[in-house]
C-alpha positions, 0 to 999 in steps of 0.5 A: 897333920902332914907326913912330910919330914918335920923341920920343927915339931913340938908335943906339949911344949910349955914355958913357964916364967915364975907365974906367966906361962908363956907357952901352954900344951903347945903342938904342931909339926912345920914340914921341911922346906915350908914358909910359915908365918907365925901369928898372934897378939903381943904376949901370945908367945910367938917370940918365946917359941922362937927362942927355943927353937935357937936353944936360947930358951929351954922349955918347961915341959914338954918336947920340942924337936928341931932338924929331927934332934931334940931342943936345945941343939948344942953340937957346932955342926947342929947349930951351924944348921940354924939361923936366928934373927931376933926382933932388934936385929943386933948388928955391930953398928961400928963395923962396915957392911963388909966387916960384917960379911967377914965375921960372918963367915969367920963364925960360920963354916957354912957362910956363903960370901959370894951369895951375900954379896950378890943379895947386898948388889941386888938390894944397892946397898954399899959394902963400905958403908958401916952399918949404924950409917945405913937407914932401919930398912936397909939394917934389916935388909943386912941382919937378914943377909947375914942369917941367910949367906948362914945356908941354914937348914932352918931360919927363924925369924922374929919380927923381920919386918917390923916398923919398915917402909913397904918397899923395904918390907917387899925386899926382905919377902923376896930375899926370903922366897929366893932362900926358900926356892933356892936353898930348900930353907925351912923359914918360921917368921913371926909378924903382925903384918898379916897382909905381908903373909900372902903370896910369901907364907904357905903354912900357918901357926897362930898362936894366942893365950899362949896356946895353938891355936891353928898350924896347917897348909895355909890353902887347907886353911883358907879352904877350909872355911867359909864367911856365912851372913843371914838374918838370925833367924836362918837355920845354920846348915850341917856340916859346919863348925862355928868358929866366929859369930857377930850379931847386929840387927837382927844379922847374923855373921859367922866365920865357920869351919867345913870339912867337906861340900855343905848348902846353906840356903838363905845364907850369903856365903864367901871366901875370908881373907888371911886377914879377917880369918885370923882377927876372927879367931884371935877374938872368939879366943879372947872371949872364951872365959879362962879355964874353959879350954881354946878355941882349938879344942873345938874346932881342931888346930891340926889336921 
């Protein structure tokens, strides 16, 4: 677990709706000023995280700290300090992109209009067009300039690439990275484009069944494990944990966790993708039998 000042931390965090937990003994610590993705299967609970964190939700049980303050933030100066941009990226499709700027900065004491110019100029999207004229992307494009001319300390983010065209989904990554090295932002996204992650993201939180199930460094992550393929009857080295197994003919294929240097004679071993390593884990969870614990409980979901 790492030691650096905590922009999001949670102990336990559980969020109950009637007979559906939505979050379940949820724990993890995102350091400050870090990219993380936020991964897992629709109902996994990633947008329920979210919204607490925004203080539109309000846990269950357990904590969740936001900033170093404990959810919900509810003081103007605390909130001012957050941006929010929830998967249907509402915006006033009457108002023009610059009357969008202008509510915007008559909202928030923080709103940096020359910055959000500057970021519309850069993606050539026209001021003076209302935003119900402007294309899926481009709306994207908006919501998010809106959430980051903010200057939050924190930005979460749900989805915000979703349903746009790669070009539009490049542009949005980019703007993300410009706030992160520029401002020293702390940004949390959910997404189901995995492949959109590398190269932007550099912390991982995959949650599933409503639980953590992973939260690190994602070059710790990556690091950390290895693809092992060998015939079924090849001894499995020590040092290893089995996060993942597939047999076929006689074939074994094993996702495995390492700590430190192993051998493994007899077996082909490779580097796994962000990709094929988080299918990998959100299967094995989905095998696991209710009531017998996560796949975090074996293998750790945090340093």
């Amino acid at each position: 677990m790492s030691h650096e000042p905590a922009a999001l931390s949670a102990e336990r965090l559980a969020k109950r709706y009637r007979h559906h937990w939505a979050l379940s003994e949820c724990s993890f610590s995102l350091p400050e000023g870090r990219i993380a993705g936020l991964v897992g299967p629709n109902g996994a609970g990633k947008s329920t995280l979210l919204r607490i964190a925004a203080g539109f939700s309000l846990p269950t049980s357990g904590r969740l700290f936001v900033l170093g303050r404990e959810a919900p933030l509810r003081s103007p100066a605390d909130l001012a300090l957050i941006g929010y941009l929830d998967q249907e990226r509402p915006l006033y499709r009457s108002l023009r992109v610059e009357e969008l700027l202008e509510v915007g900065r008559r909202l928030n004491p923080r709103f940096d209009g020359a910055l959000a110019r500057r970021h519309l100029e850069a993606l050539e999207i026209d001021p003076r067009k209302r935003a119900g004229r402007l294309s899926v992307g481009q709306q994207a494009q908006v919501a998010l300039i809106c959430c980051v001319a903010k200057r939050p300390a924190l930005l979460l983010l749900d989805e915000p690439v979703a349903a746009l065209d790669p070009f539009a989904r490049q542009g949005v990554m980019q703007l993300l990275l410009q706030a992160s090295t520029e401002e020293g932002t702390t940004i949390l996204l959910s997404s189901h484009a995995i492949a959109d992650l590398v190269g932007t993201c550099d912390y991982l939180i995959l949650l599933a069944r409503s639980t953590v199930l992973l939260a690190d460094e994602l070059d710790y992550v990556l690091a950390s494990h290895r693809l092992l393929s060998g015939a079924d009857t090849v001894e499995l080295p020590a040092g290893v944990t089995v996060v993942s197994e597939q047999r076929a003919l006689r074939q074994r294929d094993l996702l495995v966790r390492i700590d430190q240097p192993f051998e493994a004679p007899g077996w082909r071993i490779a580097q796994p993708g962000l990709e094929e390593l988080v299918i990998a884990y959100l299967r094995e969870e989905s095998r696991r039998p209710a009531g017998t614990g996560t796949l975090a409980d074996s293998v750790g979901a945090e340093r």
